[in-house]
Backbone as CSV, one residue per row, in Angstrom:
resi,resn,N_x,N_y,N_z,CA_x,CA_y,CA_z,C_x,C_y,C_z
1,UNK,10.480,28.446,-12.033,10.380,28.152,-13.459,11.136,26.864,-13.737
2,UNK,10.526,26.220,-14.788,11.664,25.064,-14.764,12.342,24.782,-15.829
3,UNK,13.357,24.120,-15.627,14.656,23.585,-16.548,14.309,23.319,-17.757
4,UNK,14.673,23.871,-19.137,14.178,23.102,-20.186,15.707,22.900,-21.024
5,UNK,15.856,21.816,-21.898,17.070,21.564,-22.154,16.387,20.797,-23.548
6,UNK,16.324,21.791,-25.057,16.119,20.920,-26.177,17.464,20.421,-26.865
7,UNK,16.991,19.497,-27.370,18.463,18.551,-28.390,17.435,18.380,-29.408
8,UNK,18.675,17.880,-30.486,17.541,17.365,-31.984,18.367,16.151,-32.043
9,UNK,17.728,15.378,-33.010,17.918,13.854,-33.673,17.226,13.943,-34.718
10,UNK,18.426,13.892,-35.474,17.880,14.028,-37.001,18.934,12.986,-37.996
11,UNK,17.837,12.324,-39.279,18.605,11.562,-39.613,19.753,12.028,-40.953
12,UNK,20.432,10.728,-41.037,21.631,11.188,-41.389,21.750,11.808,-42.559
13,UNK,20.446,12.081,-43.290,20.424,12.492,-45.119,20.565,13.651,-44.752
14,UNK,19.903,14.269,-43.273,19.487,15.661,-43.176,20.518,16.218,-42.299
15,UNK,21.536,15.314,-42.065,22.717,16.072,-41.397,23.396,16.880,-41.898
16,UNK,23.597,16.990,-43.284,24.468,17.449,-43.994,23.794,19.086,-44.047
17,UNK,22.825,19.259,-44.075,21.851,20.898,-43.858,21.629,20.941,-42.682
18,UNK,21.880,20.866,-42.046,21.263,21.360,-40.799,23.090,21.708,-39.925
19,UNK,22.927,22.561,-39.517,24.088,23.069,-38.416,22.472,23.389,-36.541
20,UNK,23.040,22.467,-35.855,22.664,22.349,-34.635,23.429,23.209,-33.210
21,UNK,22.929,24.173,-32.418,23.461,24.235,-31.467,22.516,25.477,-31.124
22,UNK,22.744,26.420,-29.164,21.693,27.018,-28.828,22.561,28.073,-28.254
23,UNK,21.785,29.100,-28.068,21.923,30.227,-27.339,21.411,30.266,-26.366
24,UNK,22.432,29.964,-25.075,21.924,29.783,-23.305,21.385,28.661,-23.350
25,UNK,21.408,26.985,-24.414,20.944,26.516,-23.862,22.066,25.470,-23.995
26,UNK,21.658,24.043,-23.847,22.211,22.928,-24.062,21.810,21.896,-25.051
27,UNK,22.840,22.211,-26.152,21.840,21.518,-27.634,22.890,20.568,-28.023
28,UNK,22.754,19.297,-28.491,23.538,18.500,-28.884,22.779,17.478,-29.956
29,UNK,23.687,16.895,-30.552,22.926,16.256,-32.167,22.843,14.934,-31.205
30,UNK,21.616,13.820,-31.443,21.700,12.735,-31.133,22.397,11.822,-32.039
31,UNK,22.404,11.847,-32.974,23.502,10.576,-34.020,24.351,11.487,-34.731
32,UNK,25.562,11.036,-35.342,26.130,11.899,-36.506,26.582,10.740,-37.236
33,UNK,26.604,11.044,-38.790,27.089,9.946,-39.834,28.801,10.322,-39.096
34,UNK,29.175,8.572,-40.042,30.658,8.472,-39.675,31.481,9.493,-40.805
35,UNK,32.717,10.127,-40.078,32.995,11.156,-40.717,34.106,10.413,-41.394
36,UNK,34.345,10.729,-42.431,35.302,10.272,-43.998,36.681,10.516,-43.156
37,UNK,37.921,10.013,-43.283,39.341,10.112,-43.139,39.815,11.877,-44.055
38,UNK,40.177,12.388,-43.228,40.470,13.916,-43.098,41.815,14.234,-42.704
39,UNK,41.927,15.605,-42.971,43.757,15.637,-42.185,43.658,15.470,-40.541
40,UNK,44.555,15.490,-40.121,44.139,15.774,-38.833,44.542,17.279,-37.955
41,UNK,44.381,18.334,-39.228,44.774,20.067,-38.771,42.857,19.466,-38.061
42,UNK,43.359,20.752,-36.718,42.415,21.226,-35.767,41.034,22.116,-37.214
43,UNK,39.827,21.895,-36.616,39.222,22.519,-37.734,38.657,24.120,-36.569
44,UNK,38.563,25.250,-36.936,38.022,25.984,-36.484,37.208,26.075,-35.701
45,UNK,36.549,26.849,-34.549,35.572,26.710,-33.781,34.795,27.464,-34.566
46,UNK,33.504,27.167,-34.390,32.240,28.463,-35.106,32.195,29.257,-34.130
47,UNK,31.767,31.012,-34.845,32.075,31.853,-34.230,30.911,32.064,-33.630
48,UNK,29.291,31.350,-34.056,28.283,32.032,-33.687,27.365,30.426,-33.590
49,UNK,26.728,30.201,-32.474,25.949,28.928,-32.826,24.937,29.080,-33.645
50,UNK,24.854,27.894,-34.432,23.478,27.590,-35.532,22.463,27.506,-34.510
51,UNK,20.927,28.016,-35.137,19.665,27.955,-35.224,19.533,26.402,-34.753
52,UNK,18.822,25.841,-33.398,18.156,24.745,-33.461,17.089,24.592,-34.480
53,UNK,17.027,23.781,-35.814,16.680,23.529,-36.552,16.424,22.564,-37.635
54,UNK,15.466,22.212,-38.297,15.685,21.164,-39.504,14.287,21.034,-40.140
55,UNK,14.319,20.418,-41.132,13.240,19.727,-41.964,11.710,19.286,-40.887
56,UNK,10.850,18.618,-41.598,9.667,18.235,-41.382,10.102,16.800,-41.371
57,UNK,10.306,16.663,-39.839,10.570,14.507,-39.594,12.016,15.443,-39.040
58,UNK,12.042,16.163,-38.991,13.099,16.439,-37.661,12.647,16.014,-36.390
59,UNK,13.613,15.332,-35.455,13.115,15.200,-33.754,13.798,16.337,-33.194
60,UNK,13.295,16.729,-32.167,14.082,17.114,-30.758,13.429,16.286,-29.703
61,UNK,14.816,16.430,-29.012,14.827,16.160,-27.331,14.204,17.021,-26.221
62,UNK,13.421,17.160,-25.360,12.798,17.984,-24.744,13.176,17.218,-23.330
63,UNK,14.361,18.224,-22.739,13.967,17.883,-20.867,13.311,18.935,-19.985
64,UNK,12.995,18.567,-18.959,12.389,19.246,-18.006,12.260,18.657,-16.686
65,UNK,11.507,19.740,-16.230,10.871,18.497,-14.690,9.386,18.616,-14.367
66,UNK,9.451,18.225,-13.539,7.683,17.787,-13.666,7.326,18.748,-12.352
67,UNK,6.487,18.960,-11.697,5.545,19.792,-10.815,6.131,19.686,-9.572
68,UNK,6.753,17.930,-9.154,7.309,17.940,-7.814,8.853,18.072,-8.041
69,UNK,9.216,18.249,-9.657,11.033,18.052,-9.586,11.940,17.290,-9.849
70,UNK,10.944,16.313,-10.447,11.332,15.030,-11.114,11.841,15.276,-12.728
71,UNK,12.800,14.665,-12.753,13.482,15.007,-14.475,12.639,14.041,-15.264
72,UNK,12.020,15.229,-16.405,11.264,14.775,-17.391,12.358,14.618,-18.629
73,UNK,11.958,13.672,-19.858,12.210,13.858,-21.114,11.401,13.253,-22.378
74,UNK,10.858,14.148,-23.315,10.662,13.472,-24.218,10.936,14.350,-25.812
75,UNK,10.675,12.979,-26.731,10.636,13.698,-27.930,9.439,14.698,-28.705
76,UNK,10.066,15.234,-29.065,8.501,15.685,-30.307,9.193,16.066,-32.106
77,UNK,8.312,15.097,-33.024,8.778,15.284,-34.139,7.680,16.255,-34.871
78,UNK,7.452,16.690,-35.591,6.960,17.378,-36.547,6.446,16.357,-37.585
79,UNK,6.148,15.705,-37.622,5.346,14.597,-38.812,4.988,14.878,-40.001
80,UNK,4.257,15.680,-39.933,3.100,15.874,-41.085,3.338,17.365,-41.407
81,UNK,2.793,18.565,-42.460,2.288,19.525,-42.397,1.667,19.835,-43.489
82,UNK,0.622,20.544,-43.361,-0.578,20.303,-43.855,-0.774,22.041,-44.460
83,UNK,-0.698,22.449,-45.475,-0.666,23.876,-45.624,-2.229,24.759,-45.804
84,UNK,-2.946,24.028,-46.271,-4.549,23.924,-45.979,-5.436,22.733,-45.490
85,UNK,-5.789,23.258,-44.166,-6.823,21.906,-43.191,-7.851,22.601,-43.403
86,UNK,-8.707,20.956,-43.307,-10.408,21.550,-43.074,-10.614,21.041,-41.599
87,UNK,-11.426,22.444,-41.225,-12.018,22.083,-39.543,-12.750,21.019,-39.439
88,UNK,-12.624,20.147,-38.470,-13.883,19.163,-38.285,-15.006,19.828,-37.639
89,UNK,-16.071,19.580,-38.124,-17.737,19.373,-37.594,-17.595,21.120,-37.901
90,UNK,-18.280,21.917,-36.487,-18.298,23.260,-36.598,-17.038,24.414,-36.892
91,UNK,-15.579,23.722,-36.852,-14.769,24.639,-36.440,-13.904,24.927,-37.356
92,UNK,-14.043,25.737,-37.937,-14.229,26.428,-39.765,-13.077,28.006,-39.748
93,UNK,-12.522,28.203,-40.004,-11.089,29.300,-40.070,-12.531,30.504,-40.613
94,UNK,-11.890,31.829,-40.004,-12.898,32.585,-40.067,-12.994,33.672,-41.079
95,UNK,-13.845,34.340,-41.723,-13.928,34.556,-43.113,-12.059,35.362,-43.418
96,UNK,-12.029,35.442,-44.674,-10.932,36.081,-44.996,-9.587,34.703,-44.630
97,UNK,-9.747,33.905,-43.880,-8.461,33.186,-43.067,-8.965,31.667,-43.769
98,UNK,-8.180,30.725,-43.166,-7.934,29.588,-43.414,-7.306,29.102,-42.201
99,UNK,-7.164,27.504,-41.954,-6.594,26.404,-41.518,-5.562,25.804,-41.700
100,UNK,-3.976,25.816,-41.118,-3.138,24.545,-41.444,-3.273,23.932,-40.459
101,UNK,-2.445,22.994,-40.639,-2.415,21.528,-39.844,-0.692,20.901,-39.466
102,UNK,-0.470,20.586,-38.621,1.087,20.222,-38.208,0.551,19.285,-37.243
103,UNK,1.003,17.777,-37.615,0.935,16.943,-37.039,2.038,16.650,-35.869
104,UNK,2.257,16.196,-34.966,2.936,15.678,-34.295,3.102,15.001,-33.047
105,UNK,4.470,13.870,-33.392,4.607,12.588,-32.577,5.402,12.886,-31.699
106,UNK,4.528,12.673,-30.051,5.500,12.666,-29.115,5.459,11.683,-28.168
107,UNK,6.800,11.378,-27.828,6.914,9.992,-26.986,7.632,10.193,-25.632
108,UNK,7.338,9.642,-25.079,8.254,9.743,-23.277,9.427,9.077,-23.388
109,UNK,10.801,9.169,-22.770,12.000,9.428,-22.948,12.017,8.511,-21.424
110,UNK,11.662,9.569,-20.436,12.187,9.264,-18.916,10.865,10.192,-17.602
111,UNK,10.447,10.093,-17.261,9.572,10.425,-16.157,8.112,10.581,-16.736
112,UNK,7.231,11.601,-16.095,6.058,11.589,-17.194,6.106,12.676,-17.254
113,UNK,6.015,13.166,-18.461,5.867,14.574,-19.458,4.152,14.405,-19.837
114,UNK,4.183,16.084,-19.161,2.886,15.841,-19.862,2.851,17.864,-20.260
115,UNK,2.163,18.115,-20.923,1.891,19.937,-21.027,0.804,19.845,-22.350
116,UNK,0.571,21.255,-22.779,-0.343,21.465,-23.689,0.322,21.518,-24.895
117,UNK,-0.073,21.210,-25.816,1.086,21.418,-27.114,-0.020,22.572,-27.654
118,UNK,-0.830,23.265,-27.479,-1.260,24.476,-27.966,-0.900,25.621,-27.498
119,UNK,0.231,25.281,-26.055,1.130,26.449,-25.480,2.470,26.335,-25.601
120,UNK,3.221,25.365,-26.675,4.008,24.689,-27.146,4.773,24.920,-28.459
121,UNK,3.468,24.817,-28.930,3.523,24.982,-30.633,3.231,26.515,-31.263
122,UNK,3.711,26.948,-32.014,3.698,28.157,-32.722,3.925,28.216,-34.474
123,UNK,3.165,29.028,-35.341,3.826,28.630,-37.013,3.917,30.338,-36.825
124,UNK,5.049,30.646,-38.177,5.629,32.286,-38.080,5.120,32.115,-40.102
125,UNK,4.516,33.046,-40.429,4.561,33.151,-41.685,5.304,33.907,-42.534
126,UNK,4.793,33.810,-44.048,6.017,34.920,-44.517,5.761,36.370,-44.562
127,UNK,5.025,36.883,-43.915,4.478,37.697,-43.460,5.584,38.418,-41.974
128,UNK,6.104,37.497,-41.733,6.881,37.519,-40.415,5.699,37.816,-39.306
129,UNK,4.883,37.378,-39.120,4.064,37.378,-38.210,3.999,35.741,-37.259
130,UNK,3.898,36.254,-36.567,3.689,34.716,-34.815,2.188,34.410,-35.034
131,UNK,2.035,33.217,-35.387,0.469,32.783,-35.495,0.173,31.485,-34.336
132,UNK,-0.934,31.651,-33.294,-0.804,31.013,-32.413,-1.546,30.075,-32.779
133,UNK,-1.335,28.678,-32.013,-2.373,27.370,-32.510,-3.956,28.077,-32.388
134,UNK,-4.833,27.888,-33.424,-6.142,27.919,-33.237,-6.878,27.138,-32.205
135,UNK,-6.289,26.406,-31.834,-7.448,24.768,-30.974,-8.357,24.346,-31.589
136,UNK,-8.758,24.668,-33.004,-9.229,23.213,-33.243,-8.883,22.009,-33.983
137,UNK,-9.922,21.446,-34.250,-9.277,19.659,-34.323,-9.735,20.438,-36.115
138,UNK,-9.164,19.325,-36.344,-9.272,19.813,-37.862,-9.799,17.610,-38.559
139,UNK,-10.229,17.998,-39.651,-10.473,16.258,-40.386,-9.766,15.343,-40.298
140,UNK,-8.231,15.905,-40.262,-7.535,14.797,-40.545,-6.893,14.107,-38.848
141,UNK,-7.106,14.668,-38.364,-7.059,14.136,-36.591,-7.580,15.289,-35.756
142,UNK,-7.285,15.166,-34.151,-7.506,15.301,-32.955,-6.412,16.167,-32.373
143,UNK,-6.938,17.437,-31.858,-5.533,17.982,-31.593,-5.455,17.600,-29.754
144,UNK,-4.841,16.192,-29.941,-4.568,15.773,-28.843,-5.722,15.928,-27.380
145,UNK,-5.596,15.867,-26.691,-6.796,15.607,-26.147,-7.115,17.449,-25.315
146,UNK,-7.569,18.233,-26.700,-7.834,20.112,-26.273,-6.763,19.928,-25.939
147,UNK,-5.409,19.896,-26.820,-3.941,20.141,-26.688,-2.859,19.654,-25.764
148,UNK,-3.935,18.916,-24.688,-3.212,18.042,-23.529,-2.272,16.971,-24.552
149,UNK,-1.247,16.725,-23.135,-0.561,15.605,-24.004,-0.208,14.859,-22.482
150,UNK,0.293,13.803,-22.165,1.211,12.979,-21.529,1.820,11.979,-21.362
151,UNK,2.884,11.445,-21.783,3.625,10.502,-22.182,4.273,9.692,-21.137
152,UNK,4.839,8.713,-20.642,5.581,8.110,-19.666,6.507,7.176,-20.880
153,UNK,7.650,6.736,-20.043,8.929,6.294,-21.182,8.149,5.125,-22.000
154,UNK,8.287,5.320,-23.549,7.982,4.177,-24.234,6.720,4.546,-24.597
155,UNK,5.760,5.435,-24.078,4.828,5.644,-24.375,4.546,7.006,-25.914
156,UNK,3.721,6.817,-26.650,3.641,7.610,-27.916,2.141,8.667,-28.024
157,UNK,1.909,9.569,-28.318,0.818,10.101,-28.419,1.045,10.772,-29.821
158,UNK,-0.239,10.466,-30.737,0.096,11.992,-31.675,-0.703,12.737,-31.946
159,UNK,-0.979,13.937,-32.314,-2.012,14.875,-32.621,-1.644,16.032,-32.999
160,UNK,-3.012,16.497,-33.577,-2.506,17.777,-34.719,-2.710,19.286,-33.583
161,UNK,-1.906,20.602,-34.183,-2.353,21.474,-33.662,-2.251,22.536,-34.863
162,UNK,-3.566,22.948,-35.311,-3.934,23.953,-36.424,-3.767,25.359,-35.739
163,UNK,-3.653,26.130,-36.817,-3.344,27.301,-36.742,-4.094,28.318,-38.038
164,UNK,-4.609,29.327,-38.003,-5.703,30.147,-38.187,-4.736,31.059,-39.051
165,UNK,-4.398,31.205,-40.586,-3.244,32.266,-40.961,-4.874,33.248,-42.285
166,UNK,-4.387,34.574,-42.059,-5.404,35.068,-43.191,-4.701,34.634,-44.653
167,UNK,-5.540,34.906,-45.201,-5.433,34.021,-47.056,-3.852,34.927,-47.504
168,UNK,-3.501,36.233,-47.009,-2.699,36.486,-47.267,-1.462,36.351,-47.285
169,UNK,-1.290,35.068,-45.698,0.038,34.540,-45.316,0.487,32.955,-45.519
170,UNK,1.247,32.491,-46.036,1.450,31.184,-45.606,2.592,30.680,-44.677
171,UNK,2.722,29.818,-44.120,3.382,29.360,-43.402,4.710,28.343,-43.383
172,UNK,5.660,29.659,-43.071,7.131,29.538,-43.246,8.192,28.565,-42.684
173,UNK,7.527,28.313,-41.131,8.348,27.446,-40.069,7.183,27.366,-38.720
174,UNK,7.474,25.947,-38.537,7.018,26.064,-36.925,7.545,25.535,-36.044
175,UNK,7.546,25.873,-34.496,8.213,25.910,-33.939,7.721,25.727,-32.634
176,UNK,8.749,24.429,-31.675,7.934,24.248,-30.303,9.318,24.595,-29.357
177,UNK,8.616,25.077,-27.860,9.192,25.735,-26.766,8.448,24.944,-25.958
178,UNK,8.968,23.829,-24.924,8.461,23.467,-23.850,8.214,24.877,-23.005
179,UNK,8.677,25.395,-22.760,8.307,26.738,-22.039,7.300,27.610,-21.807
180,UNK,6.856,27.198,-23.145,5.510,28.149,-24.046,6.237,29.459,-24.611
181,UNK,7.069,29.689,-24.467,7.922,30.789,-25.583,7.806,31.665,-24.711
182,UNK,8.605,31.291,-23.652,8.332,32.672,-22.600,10.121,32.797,-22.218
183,UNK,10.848,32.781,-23.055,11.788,33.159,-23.224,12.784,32.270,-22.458
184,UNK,13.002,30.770,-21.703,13.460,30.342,-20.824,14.280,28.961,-21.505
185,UNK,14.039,28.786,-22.858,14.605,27.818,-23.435,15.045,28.372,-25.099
186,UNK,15.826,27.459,-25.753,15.440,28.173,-27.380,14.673,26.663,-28.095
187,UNK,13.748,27.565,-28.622,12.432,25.999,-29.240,13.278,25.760,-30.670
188,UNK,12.746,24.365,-30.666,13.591,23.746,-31.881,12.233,24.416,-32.748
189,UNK,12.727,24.026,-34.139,12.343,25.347,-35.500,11.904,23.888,-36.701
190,UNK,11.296,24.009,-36.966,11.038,22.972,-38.760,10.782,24.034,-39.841
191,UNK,11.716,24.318,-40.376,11.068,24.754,-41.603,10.127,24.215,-42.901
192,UNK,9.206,25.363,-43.660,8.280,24.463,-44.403,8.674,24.960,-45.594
193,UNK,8.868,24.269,-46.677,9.470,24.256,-47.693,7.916,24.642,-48.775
């Protein structure tokens, strides 16, 4: 199985809400605003780590390795989200249900990353139910090439991955696991406001 190691980078408006850190994993903030002149008493340790988490235009860091063992890294932001998509051409949410849409930008860091972001990506509604990407492409883009992705450093890809919720649920947070959510990392979280 391999190594997955998420971080976030988030900017500095959204530092102030967000508390960052993981359970079994290795989570660290990429920037922090400069902190104001303070006493210098020791401040408490937290007793319990925060939720990897944040807003919509939150990043995380995603490492791994690649097939022969090579250390991968890249980002993935959450861009867009879309609370009703229309399917492109034939691929239409099925009676009773509907379409969202969650855009997102991912770029290569360090080796080549590549995986499916439809085994990646997940939205949870308020329903408390796990709603898995639908696969299809929806109007407003391409969900990456049938969910493929692969990046090398410097390199950017973006694309949507929709998700199928009945009219009764909407969609609370979503959430990616290089892993595919098979319990081996903790996936960074966007909540949807």
């Amino acid at each position: 199985m391999k190594k997955i190691t998420v971080t976030a980078a988030v900017t500095a408006g959204s530092l102030a809400a967000l508390g960052l850190g993981a359970c079994g994993g290795s989570v660290t903030k990429a920037s922090s605003p400069p902190s104001p002149a303070k006493s210098s008493a020791p401040k408490p340790a937290p007793s319990t780590p925060a939720p990897l988490s944040g807003p919509v235009g939150t990043t995380f860091k995603v490492s791994g390795t690649d097939n022969s063992g090579n250390s991968t890294v890249y980002t993935v932001t959450l861009v867009q989200f879309l609370p009703v998509a229309q399917g492109a051409d034939y691929q239409q949410a099925d009676p009773g249900h509907y379409l969202a849409g969650a855009k997102f930008r991912i770029t290569g860091v360090t080796g080549n990353s590549s995986d499916d972001s439809n085994n990646d990506a997940q939205a949870t509604g308020n329903d408390s139910q796990v709603y898995e990407p639908a696969m299809d492409d929806i109007t407003s883009g391409t969900n990456f090439n049938s969910g493929d992705f692969q990046v090398s450093p410097g390199q950017t890809q973006i694309g949507w991955v929709s998700f199928q919720l009945p009219n009764s649920a909407k969609v609370t947070s979503i959430q990616w696991s290089a892993d595919g959510f098979m319990g081996g990392s903790t996936p960074g979280t966007w909540k949807i406001s």
